[in-house]
C-alpha positions in Angstrom: -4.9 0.2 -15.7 -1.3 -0.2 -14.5 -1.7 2.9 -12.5 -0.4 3.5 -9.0 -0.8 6.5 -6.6 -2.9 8.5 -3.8 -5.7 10.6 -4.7 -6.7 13.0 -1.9 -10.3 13.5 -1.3 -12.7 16.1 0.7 -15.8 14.1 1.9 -18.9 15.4 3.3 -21.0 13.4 5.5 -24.5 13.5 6.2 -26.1 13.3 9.7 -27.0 9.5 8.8 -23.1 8.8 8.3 -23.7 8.3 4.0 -21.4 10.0 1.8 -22.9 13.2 0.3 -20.6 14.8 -1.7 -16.9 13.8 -2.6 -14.5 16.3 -3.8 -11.6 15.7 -5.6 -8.6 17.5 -4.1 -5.7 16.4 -5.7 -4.8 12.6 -7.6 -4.3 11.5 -11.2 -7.8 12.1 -12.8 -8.3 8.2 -13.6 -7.6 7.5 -9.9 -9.3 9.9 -8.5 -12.7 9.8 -10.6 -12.6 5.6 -9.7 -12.0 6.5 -5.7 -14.6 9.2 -6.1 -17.4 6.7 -7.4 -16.6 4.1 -4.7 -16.5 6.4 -1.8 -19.8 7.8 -2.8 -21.1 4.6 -3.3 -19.9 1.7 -0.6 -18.1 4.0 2.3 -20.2 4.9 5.3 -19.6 6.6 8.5 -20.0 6.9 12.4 -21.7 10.4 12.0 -20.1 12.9 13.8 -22.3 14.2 17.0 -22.6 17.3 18.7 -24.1 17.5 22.1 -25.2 13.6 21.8 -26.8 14.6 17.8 -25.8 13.6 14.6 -24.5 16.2 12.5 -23.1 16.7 9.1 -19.3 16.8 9.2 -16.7 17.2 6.5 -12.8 15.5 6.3 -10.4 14.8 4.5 -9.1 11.2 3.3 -6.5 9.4 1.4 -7.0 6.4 -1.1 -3.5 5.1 -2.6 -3.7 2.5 -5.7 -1.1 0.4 -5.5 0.1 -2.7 -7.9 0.5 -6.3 -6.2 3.9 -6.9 -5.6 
């Protein structure tokens, strides 16, 4: 695409560590659509734990595009 830039995402995780939901927060809307299908897709997580149990957690991440130099 010849496209370069950071897409800022909101990612909620389930107690199993998959990506549930992705929400786009800011990025150009090429980007940000292509990092939204891989995140949902490939990423997994540690799940986050509360008193020794997995819980559903939300954050906040950054995926930049860049162009090989």
């Amino acid at each position: 695409m010849g496209v370069e830039g950071t897409v800022e995402l909101e990612v909620e995780v389930d107690e199993t560590g998959r990506v549930a939901v992705v929400h786009i927060i800011s990025g150009e809307k090429r980007l940000a659509n292509a990092a939204r299908e891989v995140v949902l897709k490939k990423w997994r997580y540690r799940p986050a734990t509360r008193g020794g149990v997995p819980v559903p957690d939300t954050l906040q991440v950054s995926v930049a595009f860049e162009m090989p130099r």
